[in-house]
C-alpha positions in Angstrom: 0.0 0.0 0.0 1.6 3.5 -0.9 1.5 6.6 1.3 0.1 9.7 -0.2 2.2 12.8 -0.5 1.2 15.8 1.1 1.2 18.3 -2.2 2.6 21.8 -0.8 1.4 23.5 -4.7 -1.9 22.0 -6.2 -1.7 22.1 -10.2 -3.9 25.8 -10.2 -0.8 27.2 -7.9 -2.8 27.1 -4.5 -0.4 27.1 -1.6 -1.8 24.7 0.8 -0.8 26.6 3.7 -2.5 29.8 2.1 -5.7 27.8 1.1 -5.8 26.1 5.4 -5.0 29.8 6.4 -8.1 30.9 4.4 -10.6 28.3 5.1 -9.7 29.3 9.4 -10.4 32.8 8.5 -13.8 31.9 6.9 -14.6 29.3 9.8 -13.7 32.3 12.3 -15.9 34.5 10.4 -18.5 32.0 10.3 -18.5 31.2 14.3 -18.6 35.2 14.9 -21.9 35.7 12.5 -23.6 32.8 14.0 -22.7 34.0 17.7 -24.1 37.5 17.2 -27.1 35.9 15.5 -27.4 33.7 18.3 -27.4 36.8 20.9 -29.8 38.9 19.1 -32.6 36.1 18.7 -32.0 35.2 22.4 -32.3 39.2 23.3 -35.2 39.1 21.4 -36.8 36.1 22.9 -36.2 37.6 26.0 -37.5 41.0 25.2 -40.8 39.1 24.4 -40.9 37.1 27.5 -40.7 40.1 29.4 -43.3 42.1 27.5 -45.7 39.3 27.6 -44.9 38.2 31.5 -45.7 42.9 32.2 -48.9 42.1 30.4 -50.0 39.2 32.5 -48.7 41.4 36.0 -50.9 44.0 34.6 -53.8 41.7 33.8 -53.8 39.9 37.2 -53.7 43.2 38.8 -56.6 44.5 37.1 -58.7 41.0 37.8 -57.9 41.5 41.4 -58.9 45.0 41.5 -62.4 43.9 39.9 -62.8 41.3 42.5 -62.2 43.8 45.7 
């Protein structure tokens, strides 16, 4: 069974050290979008909690004053 060599310079002059050091910067890139995405629909599912839970508050307060 042969080993495969590691080619440093594919055939279109890619340096595979250039091309790795790309594909990190894209997968850094990548992690960064999908954190901020990940905070703002969190912020905003909290924002709605919170709207939602004053709305109830407000609700049980007005049933209550009804009731006295």
């Amino acid at each position: 069974m042969g080993l495969a060599l590691l080619k440093e310079k594919d055939s279109h002059g890619v340096y595979r050290k250039d091309f790795e050091e790309a594909l990190y910067k894209l997968n850094d890139i990548a992690r960064i979008a999908e954190q901020k995405l990940t905070i703002k629909v969190d912020n905003y599912i909290q924002e709605l909690y919170r709207k939602q839970n004053r709305e109830i508050q407000q609700l049980v307060e007005t049933i209550n004053t009804l009731n006295d």
